[in-house]
The first five atom37 places (N, CA, C, CB, O) and aatype in JSON, in Angstrom:
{
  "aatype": [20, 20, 20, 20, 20, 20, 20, 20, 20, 20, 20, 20, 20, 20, 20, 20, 20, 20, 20, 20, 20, 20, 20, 20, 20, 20, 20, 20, 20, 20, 20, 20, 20, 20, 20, 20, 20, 20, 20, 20, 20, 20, 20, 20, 20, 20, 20, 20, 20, 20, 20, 20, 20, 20, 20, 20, 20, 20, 20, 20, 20, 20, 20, 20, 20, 20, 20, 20, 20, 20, 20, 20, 20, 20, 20, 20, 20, 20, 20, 20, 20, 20, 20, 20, 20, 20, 20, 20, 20, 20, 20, 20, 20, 20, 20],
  "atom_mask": [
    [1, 1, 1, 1, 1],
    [1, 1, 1, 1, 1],
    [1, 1, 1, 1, 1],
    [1, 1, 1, 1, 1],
    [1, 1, 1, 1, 1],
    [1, 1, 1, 1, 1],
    [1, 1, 1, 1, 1],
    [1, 1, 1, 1, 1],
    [1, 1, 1, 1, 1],
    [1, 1, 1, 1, 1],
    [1, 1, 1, 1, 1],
    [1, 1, 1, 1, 1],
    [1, 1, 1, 1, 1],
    [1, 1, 1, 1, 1],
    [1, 1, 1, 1, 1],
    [1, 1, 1, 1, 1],
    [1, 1, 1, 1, 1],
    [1, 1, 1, 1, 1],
    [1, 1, 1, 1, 1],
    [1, 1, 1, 1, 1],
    [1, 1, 1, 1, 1],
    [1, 1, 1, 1, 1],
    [1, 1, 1, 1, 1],
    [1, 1, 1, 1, 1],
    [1, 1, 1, 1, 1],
    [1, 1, 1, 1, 1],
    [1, 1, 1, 1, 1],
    [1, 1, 1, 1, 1],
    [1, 1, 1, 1, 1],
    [1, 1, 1, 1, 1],
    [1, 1, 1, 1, 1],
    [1, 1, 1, 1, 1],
    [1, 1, 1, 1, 1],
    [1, 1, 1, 1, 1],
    [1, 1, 1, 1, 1],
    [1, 1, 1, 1, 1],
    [1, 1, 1, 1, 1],
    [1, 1, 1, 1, 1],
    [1, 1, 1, 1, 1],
    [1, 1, 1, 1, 1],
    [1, 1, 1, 1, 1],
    [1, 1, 1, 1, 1],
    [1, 1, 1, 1, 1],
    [1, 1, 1, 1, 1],
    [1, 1, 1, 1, 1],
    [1, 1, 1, 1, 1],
    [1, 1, 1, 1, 1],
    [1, 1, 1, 1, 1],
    [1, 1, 1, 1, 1],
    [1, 1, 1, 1, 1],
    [1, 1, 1, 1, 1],
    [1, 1, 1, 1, 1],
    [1, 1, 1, 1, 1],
    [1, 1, 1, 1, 1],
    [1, 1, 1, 1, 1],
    [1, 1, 1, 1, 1],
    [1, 1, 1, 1, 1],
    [1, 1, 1, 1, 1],
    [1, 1, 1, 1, 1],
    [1, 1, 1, 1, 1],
    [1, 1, 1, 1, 1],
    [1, 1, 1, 1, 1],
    [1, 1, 1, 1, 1],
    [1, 1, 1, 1, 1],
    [1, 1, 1, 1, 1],
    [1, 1, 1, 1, 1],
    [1, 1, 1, 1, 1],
    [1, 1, 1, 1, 1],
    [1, 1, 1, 1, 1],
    [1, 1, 1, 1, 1],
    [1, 1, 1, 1, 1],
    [1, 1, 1, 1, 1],
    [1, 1, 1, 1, 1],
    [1, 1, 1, 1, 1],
    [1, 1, 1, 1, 1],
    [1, 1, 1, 1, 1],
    [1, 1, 1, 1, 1],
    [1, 1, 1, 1, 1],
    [1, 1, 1, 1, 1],
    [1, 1, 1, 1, 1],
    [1, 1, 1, 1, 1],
    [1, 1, 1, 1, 1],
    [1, 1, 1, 1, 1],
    [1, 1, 1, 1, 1],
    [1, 1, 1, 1, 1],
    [1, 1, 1, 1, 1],
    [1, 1, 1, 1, 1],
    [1, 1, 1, 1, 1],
    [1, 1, 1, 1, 1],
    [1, 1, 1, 1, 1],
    [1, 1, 1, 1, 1],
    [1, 1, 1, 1, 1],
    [1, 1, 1, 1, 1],
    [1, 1, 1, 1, 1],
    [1, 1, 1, 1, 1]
  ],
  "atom_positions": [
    [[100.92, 122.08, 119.38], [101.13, 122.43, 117.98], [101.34, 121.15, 117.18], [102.34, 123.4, 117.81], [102.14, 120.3, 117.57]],
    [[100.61, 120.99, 116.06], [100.46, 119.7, 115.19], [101.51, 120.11, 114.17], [98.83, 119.37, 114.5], [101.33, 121.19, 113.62]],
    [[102.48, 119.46, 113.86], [103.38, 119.27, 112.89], [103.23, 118.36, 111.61], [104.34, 118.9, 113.51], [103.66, 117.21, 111.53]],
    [[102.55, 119.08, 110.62], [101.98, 118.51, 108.94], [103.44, 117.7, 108.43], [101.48, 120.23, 107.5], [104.46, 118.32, 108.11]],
    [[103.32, 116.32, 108.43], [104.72, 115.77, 107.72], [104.73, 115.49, 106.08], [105.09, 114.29, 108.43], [105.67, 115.42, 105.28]],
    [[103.3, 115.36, 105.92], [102.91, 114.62, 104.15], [101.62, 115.81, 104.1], [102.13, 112.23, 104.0], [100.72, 115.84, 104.94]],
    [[101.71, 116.56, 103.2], [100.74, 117.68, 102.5], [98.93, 117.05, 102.47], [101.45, 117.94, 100.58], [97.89, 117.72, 102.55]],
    [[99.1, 115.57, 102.32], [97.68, 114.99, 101.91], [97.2, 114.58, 103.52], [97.79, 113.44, 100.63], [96.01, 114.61, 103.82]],
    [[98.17, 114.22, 104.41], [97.28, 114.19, 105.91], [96.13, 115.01, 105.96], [98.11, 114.7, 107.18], [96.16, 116.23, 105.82]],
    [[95.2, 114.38, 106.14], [94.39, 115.17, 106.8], [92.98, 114.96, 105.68], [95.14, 116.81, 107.04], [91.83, 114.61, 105.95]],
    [[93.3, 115.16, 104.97], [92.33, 114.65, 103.29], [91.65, 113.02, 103.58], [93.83, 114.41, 101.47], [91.98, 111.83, 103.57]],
    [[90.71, 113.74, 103.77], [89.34, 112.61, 104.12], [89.94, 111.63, 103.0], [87.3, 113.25, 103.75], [90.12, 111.92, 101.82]],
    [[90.23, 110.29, 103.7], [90.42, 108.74, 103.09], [92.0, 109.18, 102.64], [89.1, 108.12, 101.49], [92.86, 108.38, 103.02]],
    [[92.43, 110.23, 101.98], [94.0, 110.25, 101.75], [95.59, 110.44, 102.96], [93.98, 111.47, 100.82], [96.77, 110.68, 102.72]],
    [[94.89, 110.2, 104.19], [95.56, 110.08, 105.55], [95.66, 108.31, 105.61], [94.49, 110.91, 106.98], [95.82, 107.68, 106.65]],
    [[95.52, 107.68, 104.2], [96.22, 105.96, 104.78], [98.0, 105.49, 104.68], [95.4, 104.6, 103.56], [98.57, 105.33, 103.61]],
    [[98.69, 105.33, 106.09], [99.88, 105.21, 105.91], [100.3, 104.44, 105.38], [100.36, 105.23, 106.58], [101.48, 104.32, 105.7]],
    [[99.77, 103.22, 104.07], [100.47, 102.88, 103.18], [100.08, 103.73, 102.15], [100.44, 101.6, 102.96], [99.12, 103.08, 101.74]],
    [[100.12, 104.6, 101.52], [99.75, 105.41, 100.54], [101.14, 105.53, 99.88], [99.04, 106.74, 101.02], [102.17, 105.85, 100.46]],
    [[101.03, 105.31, 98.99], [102.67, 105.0, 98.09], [103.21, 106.14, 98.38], [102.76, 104.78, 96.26], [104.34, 106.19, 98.87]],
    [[102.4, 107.33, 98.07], [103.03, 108.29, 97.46], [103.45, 109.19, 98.95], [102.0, 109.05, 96.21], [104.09, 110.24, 98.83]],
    [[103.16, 108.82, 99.97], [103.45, 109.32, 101.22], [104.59, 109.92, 101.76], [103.29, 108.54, 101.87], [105.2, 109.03, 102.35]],
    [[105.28, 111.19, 101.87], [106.36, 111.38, 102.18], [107.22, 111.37, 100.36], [106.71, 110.21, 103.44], [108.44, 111.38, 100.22]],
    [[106.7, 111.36, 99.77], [107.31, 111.47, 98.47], [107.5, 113.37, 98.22], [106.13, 110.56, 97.21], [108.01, 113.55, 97.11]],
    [[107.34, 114.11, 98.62], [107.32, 115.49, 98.38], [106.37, 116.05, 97.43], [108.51, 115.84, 97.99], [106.24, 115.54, 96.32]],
    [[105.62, 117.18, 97.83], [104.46, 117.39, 97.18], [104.97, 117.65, 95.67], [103.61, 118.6, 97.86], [104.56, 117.13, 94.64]],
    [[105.94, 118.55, 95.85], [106.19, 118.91, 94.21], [106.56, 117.85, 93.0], [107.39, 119.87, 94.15], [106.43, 118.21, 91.83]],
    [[106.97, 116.64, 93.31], [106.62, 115.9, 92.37], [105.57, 115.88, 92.01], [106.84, 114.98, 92.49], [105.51, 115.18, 91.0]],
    [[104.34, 116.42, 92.37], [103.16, 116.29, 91.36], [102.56, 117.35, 91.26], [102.19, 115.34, 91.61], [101.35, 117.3, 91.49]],
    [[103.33, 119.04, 90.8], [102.92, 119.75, 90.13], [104.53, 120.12, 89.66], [101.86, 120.69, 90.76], [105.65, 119.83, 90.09]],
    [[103.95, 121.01, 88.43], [105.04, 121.91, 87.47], [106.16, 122.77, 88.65], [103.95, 123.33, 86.34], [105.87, 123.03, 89.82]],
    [[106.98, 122.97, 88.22], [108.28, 123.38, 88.48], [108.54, 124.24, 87.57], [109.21, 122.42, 88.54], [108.38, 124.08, 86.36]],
    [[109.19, 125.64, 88.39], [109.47, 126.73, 87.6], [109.84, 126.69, 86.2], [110.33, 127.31, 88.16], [110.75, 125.87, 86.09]],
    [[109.55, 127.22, 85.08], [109.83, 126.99, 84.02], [109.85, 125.7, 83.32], [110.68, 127.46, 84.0], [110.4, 125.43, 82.25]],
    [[109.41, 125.2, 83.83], [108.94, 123.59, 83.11], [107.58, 123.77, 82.59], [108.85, 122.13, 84.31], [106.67, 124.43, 83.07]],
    [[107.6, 123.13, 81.65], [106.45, 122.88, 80.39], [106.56, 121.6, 79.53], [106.55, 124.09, 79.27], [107.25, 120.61, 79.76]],
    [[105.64, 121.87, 78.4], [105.92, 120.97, 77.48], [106.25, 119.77, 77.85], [106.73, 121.34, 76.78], [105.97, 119.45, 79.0]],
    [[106.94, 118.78, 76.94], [107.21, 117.27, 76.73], [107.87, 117.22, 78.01], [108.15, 116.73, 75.35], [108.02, 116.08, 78.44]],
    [[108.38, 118.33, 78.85], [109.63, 117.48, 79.83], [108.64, 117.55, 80.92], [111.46, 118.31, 80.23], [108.97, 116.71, 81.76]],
    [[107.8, 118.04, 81.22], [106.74, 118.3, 81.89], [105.89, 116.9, 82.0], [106.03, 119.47, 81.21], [105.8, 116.05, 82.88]],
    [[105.42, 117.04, 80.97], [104.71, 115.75, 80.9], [105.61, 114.23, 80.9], [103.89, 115.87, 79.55], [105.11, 113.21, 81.35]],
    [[106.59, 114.27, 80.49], [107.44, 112.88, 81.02], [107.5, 113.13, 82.26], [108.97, 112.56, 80.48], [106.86, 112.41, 83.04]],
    [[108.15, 114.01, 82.66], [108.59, 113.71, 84.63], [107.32, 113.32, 84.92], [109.12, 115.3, 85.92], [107.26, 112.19, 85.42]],
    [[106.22, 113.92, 84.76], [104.66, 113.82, 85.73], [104.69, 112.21, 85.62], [102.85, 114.73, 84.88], [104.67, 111.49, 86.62]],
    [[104.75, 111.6, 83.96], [104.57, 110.55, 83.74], [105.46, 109.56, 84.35], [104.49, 110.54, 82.65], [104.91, 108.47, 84.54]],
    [[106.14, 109.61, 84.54], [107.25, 108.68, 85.36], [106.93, 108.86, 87.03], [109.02, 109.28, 84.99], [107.16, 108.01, 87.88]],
    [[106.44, 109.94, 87.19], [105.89, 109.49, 89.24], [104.46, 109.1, 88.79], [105.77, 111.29, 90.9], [103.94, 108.31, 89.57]],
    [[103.71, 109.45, 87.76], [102.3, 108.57, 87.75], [102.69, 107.13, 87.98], [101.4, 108.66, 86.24], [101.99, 106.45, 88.73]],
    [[103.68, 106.63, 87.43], [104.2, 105.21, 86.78], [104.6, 104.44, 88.82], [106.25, 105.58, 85.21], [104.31, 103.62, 89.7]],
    [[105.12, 105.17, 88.56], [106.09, 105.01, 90.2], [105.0, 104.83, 91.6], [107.18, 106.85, 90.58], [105.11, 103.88, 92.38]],
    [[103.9, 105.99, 91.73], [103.45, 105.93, 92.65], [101.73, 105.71, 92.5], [104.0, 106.97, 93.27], [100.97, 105.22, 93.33]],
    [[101.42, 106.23, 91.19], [99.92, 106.11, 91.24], [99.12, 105.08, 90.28], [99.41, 107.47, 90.95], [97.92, 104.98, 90.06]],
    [[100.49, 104.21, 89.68], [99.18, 102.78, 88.68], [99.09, 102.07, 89.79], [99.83, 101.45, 87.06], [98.64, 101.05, 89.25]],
    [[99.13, 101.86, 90.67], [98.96, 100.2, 91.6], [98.64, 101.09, 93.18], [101.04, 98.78, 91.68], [98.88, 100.7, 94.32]],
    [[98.09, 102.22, 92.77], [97.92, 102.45, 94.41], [96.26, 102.76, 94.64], [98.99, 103.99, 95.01], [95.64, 103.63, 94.02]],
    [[95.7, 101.94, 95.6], [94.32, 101.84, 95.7], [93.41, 102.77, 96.08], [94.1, 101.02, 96.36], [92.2, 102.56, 96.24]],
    [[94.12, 104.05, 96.27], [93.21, 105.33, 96.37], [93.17, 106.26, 95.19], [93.65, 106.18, 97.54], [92.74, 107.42, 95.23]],
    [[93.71, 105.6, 94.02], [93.94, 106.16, 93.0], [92.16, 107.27, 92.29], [94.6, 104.72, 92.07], [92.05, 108.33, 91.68]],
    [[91.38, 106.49, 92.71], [90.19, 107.23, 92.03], [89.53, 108.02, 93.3], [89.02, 106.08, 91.22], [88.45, 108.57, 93.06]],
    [[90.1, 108.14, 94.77], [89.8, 108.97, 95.7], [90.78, 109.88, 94.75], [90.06, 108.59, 97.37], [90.04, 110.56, 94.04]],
    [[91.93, 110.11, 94.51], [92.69, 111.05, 94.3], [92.09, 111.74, 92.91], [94.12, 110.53, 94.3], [92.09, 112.96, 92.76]],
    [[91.74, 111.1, 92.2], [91.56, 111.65, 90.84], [90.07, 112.96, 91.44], [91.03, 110.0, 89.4], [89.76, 114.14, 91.27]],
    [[89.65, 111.93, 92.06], [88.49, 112.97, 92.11], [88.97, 114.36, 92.76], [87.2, 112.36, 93.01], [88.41, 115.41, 92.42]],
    [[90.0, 114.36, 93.69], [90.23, 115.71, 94.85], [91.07, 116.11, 93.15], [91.52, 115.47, 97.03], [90.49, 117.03, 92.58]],
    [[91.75, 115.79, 92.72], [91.95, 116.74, 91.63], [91.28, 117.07, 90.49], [92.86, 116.56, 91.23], [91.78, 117.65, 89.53]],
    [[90.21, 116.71, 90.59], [89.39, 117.87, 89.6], [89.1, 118.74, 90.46], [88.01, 117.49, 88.8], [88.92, 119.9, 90.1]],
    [[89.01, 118.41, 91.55], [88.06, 119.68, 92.66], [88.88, 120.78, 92.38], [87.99, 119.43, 94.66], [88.5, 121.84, 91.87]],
    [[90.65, 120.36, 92.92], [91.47, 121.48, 92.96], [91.95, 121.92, 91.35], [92.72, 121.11, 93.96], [92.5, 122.95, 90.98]],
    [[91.61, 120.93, 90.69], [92.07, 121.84, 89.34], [93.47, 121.88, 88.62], [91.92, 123.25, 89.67], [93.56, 122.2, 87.44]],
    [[94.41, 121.59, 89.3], [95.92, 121.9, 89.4], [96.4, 120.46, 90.13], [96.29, 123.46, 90.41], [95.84, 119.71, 90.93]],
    [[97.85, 120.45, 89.38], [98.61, 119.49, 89.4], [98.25, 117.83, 89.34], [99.18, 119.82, 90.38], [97.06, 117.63, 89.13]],
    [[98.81, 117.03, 89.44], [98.94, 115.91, 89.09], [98.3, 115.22, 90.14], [100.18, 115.59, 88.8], [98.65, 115.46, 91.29]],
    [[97.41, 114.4, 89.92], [96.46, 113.44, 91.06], [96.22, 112.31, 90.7], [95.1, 113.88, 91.4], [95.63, 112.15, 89.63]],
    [[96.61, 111.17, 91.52], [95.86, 109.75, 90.72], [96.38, 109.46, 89.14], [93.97, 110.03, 90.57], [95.82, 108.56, 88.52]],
    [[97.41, 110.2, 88.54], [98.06, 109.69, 87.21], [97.23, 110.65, 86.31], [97.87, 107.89, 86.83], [97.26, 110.36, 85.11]],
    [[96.4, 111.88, 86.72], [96.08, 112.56, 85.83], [96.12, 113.98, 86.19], [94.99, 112.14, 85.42], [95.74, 114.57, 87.2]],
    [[96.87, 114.55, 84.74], [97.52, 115.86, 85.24], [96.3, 117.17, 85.5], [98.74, 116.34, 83.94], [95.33, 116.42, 85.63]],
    [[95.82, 118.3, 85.63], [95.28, 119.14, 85.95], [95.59, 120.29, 85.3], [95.32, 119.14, 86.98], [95.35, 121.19, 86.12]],
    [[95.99, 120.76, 84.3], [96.65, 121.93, 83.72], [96.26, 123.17, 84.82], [96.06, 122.21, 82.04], [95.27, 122.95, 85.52]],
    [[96.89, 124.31, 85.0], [96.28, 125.4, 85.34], [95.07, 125.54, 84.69], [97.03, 126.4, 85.17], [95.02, 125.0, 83.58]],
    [[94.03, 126.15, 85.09], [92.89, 126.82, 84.97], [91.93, 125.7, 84.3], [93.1, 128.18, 84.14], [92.39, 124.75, 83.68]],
    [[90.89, 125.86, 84.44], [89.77, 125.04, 84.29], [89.23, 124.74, 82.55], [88.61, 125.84, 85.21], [88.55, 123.78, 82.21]],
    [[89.7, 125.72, 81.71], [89.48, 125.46, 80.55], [90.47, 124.45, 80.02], [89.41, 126.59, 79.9], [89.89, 123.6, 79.35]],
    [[91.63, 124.28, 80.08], [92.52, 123.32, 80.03], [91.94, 121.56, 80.15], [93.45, 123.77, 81.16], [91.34, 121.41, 81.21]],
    [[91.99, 120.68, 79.56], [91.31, 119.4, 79.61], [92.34, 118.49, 80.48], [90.98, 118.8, 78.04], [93.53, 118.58, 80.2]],
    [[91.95, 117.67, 81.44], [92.7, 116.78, 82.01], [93.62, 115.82, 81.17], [91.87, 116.13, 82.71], [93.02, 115.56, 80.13]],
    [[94.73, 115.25, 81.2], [95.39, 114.78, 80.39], [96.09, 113.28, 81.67], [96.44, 116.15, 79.62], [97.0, 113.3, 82.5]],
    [[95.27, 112.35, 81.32], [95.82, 110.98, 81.77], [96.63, 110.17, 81.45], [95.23, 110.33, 81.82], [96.54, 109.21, 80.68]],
    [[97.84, 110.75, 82.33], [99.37, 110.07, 82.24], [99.41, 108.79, 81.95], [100.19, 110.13, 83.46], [100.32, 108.34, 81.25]],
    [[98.16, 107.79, 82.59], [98.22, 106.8, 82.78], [97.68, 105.9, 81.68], [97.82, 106.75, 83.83], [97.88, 104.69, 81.82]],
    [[97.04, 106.34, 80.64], [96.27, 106.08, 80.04], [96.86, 105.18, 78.56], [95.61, 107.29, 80.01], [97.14, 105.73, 77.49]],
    [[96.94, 103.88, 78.8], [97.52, 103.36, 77.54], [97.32, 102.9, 76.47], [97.98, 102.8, 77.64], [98.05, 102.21, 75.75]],
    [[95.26, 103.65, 76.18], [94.63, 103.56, 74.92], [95.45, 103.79, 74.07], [93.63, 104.3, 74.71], [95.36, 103.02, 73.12]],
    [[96.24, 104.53, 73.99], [96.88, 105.51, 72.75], [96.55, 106.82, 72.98], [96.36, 105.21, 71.25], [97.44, 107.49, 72.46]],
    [[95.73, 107.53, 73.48], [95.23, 108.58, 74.01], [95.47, 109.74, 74.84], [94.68, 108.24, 74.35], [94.55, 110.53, 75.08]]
  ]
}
């Protein structure tokens, strides 16, 4: 019996054990019961800050989250459902 320790094992190229975000707990990078709005988007923004500007699988990740649609990947969030537009935490156009 294989015992899953980090949620992303196993995710073609996202199984590298320096991966910042490794062992960080999945739910830092989706919504939490009754969370929304501005507080929503700061927390996301502060583990984008923390684990995903300087980490080199950052655009492997972005891509598995458009696939899945949901939650926070690579510094860009995923709203529920597909009509919703991606919103990049990371992004310091002004934008």
């Amino acid at each position: 019996m294989t015992t899953i320790t980090d949620p992303l094992d196993g995710w073609p190229g996202l199984d590298d054990p320096d991966r910042p975000c490794r062992g960080a707990g999945f739910d830092q990078f989706f919504p939490r019961a009754n969370e929304s709005g501005a507080a929503l988007r700061a927390r996301l923004t502060r583990t984008a800050e923390y684990y995903c500007r300087l980490c080199p699988l950052r655009e492997l990740c972005r891509d598995l989250g458009a696939q899945s649609g949901h939650g926070m990947w690579g510094g860009v969030y995923y709203p529920d459902g597909s009509a919703r537009r991606p919103i990049d935490l990371l992004d310091t156009g002004g934008g």
